[in-house]
N, C-alpha and C positions, 0 to 999 in steps of 0.2 A: 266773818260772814258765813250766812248755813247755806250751803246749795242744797237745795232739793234736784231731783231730776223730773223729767216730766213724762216718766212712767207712771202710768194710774196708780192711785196708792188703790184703789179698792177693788184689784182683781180678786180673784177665786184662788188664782195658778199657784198649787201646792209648792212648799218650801220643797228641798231635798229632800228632806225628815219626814215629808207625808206632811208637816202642820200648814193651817194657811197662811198666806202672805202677812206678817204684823201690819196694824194701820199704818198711814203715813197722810199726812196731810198732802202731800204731795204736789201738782201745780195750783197754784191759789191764782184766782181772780175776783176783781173788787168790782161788784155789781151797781154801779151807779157812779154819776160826775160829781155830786156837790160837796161842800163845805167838806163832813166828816169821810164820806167815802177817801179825798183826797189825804185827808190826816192820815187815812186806815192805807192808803194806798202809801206814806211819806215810811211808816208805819212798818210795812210786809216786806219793802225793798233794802230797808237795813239789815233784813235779816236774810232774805234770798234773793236768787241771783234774775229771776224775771219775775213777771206778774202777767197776766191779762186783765183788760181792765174794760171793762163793759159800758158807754155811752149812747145815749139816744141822739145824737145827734152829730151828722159825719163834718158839720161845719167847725163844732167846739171840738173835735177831733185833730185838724187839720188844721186850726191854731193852736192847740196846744203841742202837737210836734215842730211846729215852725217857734214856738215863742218857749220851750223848755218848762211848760208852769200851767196851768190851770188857768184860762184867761178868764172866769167867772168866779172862781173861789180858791182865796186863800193864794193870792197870785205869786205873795213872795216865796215860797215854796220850790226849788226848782228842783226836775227830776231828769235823768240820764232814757230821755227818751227810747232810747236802743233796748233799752230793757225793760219796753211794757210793749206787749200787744193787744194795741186799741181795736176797737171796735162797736158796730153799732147794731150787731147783728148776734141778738141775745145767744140764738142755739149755735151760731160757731164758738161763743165765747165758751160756755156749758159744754161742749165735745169736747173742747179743748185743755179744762179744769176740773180738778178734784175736791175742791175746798171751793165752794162759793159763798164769800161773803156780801151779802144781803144790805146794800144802805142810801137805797133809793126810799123818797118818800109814801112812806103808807099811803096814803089815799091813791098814789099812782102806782103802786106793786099790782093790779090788778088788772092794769091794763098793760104794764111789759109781758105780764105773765101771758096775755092772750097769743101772742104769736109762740109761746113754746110749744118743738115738736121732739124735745128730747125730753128722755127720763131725769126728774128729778132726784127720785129716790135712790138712786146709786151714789150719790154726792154728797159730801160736807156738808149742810145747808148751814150757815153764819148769820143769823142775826143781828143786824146792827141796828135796827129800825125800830126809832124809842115810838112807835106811833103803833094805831092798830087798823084792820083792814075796816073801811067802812063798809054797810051796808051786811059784808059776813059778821061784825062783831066778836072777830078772832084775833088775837094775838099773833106775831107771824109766824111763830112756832106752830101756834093748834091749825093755821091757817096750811102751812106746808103738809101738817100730818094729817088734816082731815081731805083738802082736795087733792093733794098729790101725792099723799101715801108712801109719805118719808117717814122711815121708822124713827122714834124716836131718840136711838141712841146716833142717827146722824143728824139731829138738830143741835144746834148748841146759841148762845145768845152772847153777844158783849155787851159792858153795860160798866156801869161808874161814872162820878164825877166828871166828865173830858168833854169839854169844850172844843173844837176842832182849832180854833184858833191857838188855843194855850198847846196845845200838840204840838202843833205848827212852828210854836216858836221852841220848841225844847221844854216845856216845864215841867216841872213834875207832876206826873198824871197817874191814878190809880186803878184800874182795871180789872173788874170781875167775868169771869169767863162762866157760865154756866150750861151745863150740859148733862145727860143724864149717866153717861157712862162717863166716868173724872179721868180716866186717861186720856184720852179723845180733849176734854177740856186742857188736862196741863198739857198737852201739844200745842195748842193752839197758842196756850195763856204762857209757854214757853218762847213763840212765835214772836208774842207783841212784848214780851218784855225786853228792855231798854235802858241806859242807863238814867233815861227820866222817865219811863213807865215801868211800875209797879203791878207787878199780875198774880189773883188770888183766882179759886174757883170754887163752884157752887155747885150742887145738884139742883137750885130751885129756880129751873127754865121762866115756867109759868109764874112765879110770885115775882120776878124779877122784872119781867116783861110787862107786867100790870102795874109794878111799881114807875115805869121808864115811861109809860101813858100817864099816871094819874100827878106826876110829879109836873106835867108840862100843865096841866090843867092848871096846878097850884101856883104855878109861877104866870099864869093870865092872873090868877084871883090875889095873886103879889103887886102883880102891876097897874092892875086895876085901882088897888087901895094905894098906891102910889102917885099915879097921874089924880085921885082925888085928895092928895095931899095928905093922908095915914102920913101919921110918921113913922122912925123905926122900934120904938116901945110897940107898935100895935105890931107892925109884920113882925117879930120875936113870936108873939102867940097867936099868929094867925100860921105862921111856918108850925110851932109847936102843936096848933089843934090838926093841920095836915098829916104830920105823924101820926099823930092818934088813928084819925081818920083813915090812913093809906094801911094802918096796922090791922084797923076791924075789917077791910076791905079782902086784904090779903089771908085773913085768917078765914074769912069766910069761902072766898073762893079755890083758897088752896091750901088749904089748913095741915102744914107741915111746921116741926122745929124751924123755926128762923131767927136771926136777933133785926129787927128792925131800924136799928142803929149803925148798921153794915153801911158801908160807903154806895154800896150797889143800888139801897134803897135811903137812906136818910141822909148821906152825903149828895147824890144824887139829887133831889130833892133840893137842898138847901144852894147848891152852887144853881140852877135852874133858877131858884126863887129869888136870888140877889145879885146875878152877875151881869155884867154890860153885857157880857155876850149873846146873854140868852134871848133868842127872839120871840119865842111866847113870851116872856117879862116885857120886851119892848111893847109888843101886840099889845098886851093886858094895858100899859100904860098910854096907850093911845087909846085907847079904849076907855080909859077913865076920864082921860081929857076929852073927851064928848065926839071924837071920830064915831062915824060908823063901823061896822064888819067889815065891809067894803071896801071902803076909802082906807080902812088900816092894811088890810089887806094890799092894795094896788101900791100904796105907797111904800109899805115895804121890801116889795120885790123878791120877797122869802117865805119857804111855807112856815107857817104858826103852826105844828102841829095837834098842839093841845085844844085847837079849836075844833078838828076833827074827833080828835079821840075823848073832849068830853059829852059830845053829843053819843060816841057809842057808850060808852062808860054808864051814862042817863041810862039809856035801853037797855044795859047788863045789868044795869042794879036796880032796875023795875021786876028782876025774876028774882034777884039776890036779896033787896028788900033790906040792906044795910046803911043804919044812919048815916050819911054823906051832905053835910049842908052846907059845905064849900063846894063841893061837884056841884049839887043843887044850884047856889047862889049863881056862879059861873055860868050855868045851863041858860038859866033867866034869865042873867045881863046878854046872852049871846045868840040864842034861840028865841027867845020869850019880848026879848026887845025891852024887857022892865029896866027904866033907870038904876045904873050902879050906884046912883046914890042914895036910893029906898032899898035897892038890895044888899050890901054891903053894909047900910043901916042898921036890917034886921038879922044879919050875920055878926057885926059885932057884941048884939041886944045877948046871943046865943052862946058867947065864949066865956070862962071861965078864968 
């Protein structure tokens, strides 16, 4: 096991030598209750000796130190409670930590963030959050460095194939750590690795992040052609025109060296668009079976986030102006209220 200690890693306070203190990730706390935050949280504690761990809610608080486990997610999970400090009161948690890992859901990052009265920008900021901000139509990285004025070499993002469940149970999981300064990333990507997670890192924040929204879009527009009965000859090239797709997107928007094929983005991708676990895929498939938004919504008790994030996705690439006719199609089955079966119709009419 690593102990950290829970001296700031980001003071100023000169080494002996005159140099400044080297980074450290230092006390880490996991910003959110659910599904993945819990994995990330199963995750941080193998490797150091506390955590804090940030909840909105002092009730799920007070069951999970009585019951050893996460009584909403991911329950068989159990953790040595003595060594998290919970809480439901964002800026103790933030004074408290150096490293804050981000993996609450996007649509509601916007409203924990209203009660902050401490500096973000001295802190880690972590990324976990495959969703984007609504209504700003930011990524949470552009989101952190345009309204809170976090430089960007304290941003970083996780991101890969990882299903929170398959964590859960020990499997083997592969992890991209992306960040703009790579030492600061293989800290982190040193952090989660494990003898079933695998950790690589990246410089490409922003292509990562946009891949981690457009792949959950992909897996509604999966399960959509699935609760209408698509078999798996069509989702092969309906996943296949998604690459494509995710690739013109990404080139346009952040037009760096990338291989598209990386687990971060095409792995990513594809376990989303066919796994039981994935709840956009489930959405999407209740959604093909002629549920509403709504009613799929309420009944599954989970956020969909690709529902969110293709509606912004829509409004980013009305400036960006890049062919996207599965984002499209998805938009109209969900916004538009047009039948998935004339939409996905003339999305098959379109593929190659």
């Amino acid at each position: 096991m690593i102990g950290f200690s829970f001296k700031s890693a980001f003071s100023n306070a000169a080494q002996p030598s005159g140099e400044p203190a080297p980074f450290a990730l230092g006390t880490i706390a996991v910003m959110g209750g659910g599904s993945w935050a819990t994995a990330i949280a199963k995750m941080m504690l193998e490797q150091t000796s506390e955590i804090w761990w940030y909840m909105r809610r002092d009730d799920r608080i007070e069951e999970f130190r009585r019951l050893g486990h996460n009584p909403a997610y991911l329950t068989q999970v159990h953790f040595d409670v003595e060594r998290i400090h919970f809480s439901s009161d964002i800026n103790e948690v933030i004074e408290h930590s150096d490293t804050l890992i981000w993996v609450t859901p996007s649509p509601y990052l916007k409203g924990h963030l209203k009660r902050l009265k401490v500096r973000l920008r001295d802190k880690y900021n972590v990324t976990a959050i495959k969703g984007i901000v609504p209504d700003e139509n930011l990524v949470c990285s552009e989101f952190f460095h345009q309204v809170y004025n976090v430089p960007d070499d304290m941003l970083a993002v996780i991101a890969g194939p990882s299903h929170a469940e398959e964590v859960a149970l020990g499997r083997l999981t592969y992890l991209t750590v992306g960040c703009s300064d790579q030492a600061k990333a293989l800290l982190l990507a040193d952090m989660l690795a494990s003898s079933y997670v695998k950790t690589k890192t990246s410089n490409d924040v922003i292509g990562i992040e946009y891949a981690s929204v457009l792949k959950n879009v992909y897996a509604i527009a999966a399960g959509i052609c699935h609760g209408l009965k698509y078999g798996d000859n069509f989702q092969a090239v309906l996943m296949s025109n998604a690459v494509q797709e995710m690739n013109r997107f990404l080139t346009a928007v952040h037009p760096i060296q990338r291989s598209i094929f990386d687990s971060a983005y095409m792995g990513d991708l594809i376990v989303t668009g066919y796994s039981q676990f994935s709840r956009n895929r489930v959405f999407g498939n209740m959604i093909g079976q002629g549920y509403s938004v709504k009613s799929a919504q309420i009944e599954m008790e989970m956020i969909a986030e690709g529902y969110f994030g293709c509606k912004c996705m829509k409004e980013i690439n009305r400036h960006m102006h890049v062919n996207m006719p599965i984002l499209d199609a998805v938009y109209n089955i969900l916004y538009e209220r047009i039948a998935p079966t004339i939409e996905i119709k003339l999305l098959t009419d379109s593929f190659r």
